[in-house]
N, C-alpha and C positions, 0 to 999 in steps of 0.2 A: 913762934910760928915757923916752921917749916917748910922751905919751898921743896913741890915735886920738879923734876925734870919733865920739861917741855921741849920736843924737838920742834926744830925750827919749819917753817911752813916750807922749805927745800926739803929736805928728810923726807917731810910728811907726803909731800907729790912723789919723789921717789921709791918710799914704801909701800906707798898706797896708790899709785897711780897707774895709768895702764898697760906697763906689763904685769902688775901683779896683777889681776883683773885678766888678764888673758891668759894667766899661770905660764909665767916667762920657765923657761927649761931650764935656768941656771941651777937651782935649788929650788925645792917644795916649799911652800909656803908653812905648811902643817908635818912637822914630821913624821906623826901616824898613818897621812893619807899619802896616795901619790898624784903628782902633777896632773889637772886636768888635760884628756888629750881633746884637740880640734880636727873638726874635718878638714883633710887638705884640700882636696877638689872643691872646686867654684861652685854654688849652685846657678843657677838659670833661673830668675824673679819671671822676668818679659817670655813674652812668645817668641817661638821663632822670626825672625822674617828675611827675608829671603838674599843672599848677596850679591852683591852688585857684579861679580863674576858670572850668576847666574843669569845675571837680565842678557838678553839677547836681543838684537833690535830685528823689528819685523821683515821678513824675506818679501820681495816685491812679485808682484804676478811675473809670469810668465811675458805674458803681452808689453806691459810696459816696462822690462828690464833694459836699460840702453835709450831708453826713447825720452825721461826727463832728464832734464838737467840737475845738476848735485848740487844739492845742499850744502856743500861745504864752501864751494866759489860765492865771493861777496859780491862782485859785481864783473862788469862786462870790461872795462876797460884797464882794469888794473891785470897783470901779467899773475899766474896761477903761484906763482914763486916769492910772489913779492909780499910780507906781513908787515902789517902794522906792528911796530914798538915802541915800547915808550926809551926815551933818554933817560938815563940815570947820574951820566958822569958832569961833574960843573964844566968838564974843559969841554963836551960838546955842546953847552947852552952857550957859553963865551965865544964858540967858532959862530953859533948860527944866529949870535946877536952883531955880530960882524958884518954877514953876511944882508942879503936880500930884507925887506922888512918894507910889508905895506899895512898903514893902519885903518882903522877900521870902528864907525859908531859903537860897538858891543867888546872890541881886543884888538891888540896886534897881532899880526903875524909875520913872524920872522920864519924865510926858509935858506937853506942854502945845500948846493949839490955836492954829495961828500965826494964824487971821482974813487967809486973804491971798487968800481964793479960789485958790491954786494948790492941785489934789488930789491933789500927790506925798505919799509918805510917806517923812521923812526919821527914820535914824538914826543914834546916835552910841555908841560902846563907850568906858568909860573905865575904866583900870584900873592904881590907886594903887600905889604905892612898897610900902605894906603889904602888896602881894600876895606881893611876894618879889623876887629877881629880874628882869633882863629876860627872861629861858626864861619862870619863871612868868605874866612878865607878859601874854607874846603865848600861853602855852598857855590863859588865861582868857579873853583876847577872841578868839585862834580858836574857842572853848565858844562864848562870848555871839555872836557871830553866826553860827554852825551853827545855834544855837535860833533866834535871831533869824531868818534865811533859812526856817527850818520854822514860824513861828508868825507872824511880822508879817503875810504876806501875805494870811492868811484872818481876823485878830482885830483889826488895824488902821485906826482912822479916819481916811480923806483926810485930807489938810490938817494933820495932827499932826506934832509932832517926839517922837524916844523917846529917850531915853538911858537903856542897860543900864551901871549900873555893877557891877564885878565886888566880892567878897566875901572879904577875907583866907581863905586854906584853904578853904575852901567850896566857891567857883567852881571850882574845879579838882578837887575828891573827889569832888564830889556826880553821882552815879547821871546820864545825860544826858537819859533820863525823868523824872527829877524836877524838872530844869532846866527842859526842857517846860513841864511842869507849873504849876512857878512862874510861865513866866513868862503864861501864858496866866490863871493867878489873878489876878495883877498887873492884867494889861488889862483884865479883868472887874472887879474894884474900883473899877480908874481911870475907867471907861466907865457904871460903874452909875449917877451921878449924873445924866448924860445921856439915860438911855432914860425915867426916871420924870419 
């Protein structure tokens, strides 16, 4: 009995696979024919729609240009200069676990004054192994900074860093009013020494 030669199933993807199938340009497949040619240009499947360059946002009347107040200011007492950030480096969680720190039924909050004349306000979420998992872990600091976005920007001193650390079982059951609450307590304890 005679064996045929069988190329191996590599060969076979390479011979038969998708450039030849797309009539790669190296050599013709068929020597009689020539290389299938493709279209270069893209076609267009979807409709147009329109780009974001082109959106323009609405011109205000005449009468009330000047008269409301802007949309882009978060609140009344924080200085027009001063943003919210968050912390990203371990050595600023290390300085502001150092620092100031009152606790609270829902988190801690750790603040302290960087002296750097810059009037960002930066903050940090930390939330420990004890909370649970990592589900629990991100459902706590998604909490801590939904409060955090609703309460730093009108209770928060320029130039401070915050760190909200979250609370084994707590931070995640506790009422999102109450979270509020706390942490607006917190900043007010932290801050009292400062106005007297």
């Amino acid at each position: 009995m005679k064996r045929t030669f069988q190329p191996s199933n590599l060969v076979r993807k390479r011979r038969h696979g998708f450039r030849s199938r797309m009539g790669h340009q190296g050599r013709p497949q068929n020597p009689e024919r020539a290389p299938r040619t493709w279209p270069q240009v893209a076609e267009r499947i979807s409709a147009a729609r329109p780009s974001l360059l082109d959106m323009t946002p609405p011109k205000a009347s005449l009468e009330t240009r000047g008269n409301t107040p802007s949309a882009v200011s978060s609140c009344a007492h924080t200085p027009e200069d001063a943003r919210v950030m968050t912390l990203r480096h371990r050595a600023d969680f290390l300085r502001a676990a150092r620092a100031l720190r009152r606790g609270t039924h829902g988190m801690l909050v750790q603040a302290r004054n960087r002296n750097d004349n810059d009037p960002s306000i930066r903050v940090g979420f930390t939330c420990s192994k004890k909370i649970g998992n990592a589900v629990a872990r991100n459902r706590a600091k998604r909490r801590l900074r939904a409060v955090a976005s609703d309460i730093l920007p009108t209770m928060a001193l320029p130039g401070w860093d915050y760190v909200l650390v979250g609370r084994p079982g707590v931070t995640i059951e506790r009422p999102f009013d109450d979270l509020r609450n706390d942490l607006s307590y917190a900043l007010r304890k932290l801050h009292a020494p400062l106005a007297s």
